[in-house]
C-alpha positions in Angstrom: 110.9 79.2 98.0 112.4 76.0 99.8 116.0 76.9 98.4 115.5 80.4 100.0 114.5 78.7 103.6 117.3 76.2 102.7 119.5 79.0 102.0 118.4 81.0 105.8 118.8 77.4 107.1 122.1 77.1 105.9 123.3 80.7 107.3 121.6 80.4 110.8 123.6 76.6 111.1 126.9 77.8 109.9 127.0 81.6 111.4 124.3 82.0 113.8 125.6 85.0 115.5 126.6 87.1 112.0 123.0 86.1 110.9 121.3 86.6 114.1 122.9 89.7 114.2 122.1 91.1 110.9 118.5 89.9 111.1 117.8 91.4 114.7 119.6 94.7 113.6 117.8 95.5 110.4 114.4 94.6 112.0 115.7 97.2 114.9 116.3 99.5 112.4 113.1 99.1 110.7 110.9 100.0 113.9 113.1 103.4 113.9 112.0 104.0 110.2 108.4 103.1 110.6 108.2 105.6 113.1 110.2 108.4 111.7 107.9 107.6 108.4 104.4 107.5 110.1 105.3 110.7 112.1 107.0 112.6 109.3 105.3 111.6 106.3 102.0 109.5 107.1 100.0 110.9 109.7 100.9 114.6 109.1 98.3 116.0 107.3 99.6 119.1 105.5 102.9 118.6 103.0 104.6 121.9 104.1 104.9 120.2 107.8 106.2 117.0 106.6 109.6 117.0 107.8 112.5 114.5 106.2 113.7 110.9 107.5 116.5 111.9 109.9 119.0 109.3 108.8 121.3 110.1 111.7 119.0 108.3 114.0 118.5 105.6 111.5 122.4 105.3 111.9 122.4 105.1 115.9 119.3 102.9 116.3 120.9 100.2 113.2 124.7 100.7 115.9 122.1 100.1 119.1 120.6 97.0 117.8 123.0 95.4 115.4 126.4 95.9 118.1 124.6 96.2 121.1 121.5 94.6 121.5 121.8 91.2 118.8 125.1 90.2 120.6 124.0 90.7 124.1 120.9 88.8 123.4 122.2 85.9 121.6 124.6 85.3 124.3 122.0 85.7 127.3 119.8 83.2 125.7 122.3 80.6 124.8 123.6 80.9 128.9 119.6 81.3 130.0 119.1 77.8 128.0 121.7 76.6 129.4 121.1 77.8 132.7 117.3 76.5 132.7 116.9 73.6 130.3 113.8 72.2 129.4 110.0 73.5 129.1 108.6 72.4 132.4 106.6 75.0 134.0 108.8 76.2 137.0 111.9 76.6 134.2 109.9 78.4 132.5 108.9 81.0 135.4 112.4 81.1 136.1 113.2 81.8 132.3 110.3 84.8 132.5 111.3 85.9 136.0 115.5 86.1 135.5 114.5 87.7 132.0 111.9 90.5 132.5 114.1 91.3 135.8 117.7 90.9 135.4 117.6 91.3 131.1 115.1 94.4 130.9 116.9 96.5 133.4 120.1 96.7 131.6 118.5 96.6 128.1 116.7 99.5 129.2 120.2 101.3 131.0 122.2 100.3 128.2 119.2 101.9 125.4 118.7 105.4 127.0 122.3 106.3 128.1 123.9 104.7 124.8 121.6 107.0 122.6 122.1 110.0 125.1 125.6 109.3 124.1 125.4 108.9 120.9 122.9 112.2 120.4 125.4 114.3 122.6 123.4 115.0 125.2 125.1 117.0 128.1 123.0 114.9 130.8 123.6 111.2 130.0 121.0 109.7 132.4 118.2 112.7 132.0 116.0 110.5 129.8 117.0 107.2 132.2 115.7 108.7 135.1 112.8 109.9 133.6 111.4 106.9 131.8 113.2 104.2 133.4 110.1 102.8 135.4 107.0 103.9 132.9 109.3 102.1 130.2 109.8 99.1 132.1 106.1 98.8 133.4 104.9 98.9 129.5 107.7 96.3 129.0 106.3 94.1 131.6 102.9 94.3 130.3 104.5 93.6 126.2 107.3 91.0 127.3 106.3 88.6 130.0 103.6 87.3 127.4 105.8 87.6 124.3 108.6 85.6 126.3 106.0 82.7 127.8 104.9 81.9 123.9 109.3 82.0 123.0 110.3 79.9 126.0 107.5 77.4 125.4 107.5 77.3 121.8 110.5 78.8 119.9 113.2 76.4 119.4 116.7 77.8 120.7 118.5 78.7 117.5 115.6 80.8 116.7 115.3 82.7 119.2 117.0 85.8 118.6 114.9 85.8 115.2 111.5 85.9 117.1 113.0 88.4 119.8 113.6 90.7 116.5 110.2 90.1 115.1 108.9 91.2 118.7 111.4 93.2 119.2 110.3 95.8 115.9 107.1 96.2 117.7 108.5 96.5 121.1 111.4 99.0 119.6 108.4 100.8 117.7 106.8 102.0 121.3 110.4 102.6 122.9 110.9 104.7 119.8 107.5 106.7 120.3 108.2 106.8 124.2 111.5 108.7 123.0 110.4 111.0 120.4 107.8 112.0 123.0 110.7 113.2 124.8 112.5 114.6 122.2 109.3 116.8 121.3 107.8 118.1 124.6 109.4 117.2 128.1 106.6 118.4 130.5 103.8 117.2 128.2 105.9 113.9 127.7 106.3 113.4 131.6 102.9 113.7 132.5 101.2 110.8 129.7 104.4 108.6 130.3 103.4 108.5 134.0 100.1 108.5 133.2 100.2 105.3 130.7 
């Protein structure tokens, strides 16, 4: 076991962002499965309405998090460390504050047009406008803490790790706040707001 974590140790020292990268993108790409597998195959409770894993998805959310999100979040944190050293408390407000405000925005832009795109969708920004603010109210309430505990306690090189791990829950509700879309767009509307 201590050659594997020598092994990790070795790959995260000598290509942070490939490994960072790869790591953040599969565990993206694992929130998409878990979902497609507890909608599609768990939770259903008659076999002839199972329906199969739609791979294509799979495909889009492993390009959204592997070349879009893992390169764009190992290179805010290195600049936000950079930017605010240190643990004291007001860096860390700062840290949260720049983060949840400045980060989430255009994580949130860049998720909802870039699968619109990716899907085809004639309107690029219809699910942007419509889940923009519900989405980034639930992020609020998931990130702020999440990011406290990783600014006080995570050391720098492993952030992007812990953002995954957090991330596959996180991308496991953005996932169900999209299929909910996909699936019924009045019904959807009116629990988003109401969440």
């Amino acid at each position: 076991m201590s050659r594997l974590f020598n092994a990790v140790g070795i790959l995260f020292k000598k290509h942070p962002f490939i490994t960072n990268s790869a790591v953040y993108g599969s565990l993206y790409v694992g929130a998409e499965v878990s979902q497609q597998f507890l909608t599609k195959k768990v939770l259903v409770e008659k076999d002839s309405l199972k329906e199969d894993i739609d791979y294509p998805t799979i495909g889009r959310y492993a390009v959204m998090g592997t070349a879009v999100y893992a390169p764009t979040l190992y290179q805010w944190y290195k600049w936000l460390d950079r930017t605010f050293p240190g643990t004291a408390k007001q860096v860390i407000i700062k840290k949260l504050v720049v983060d949840q405000f400045v980060l989430t925005p255009f994580l949130l832009t860049v998720f909802y047009t870039g699968m619109a795109v990716m899907e085809g969708a004639d309107d690029k920004f219809l699910e942007l406008r419509q889940k923009f603010i519900p989405t980034f109210e639930k992020s609020c309430m998931f990130w702020l803490p999440a990011q406290l505990f990783n600014f006080v306690l995570i050391a720098p090189r492993f952030r992007v790790i812990y953002m995954g791990v957090c991330g596959f829950v996180w991308v496991n509700i953005l996932c169900w706040i999209k299929r909910q879309q996909a699936n019924n767009d009045t019904e959807t509307k009116i629990t988003v707001n109401k969440a």
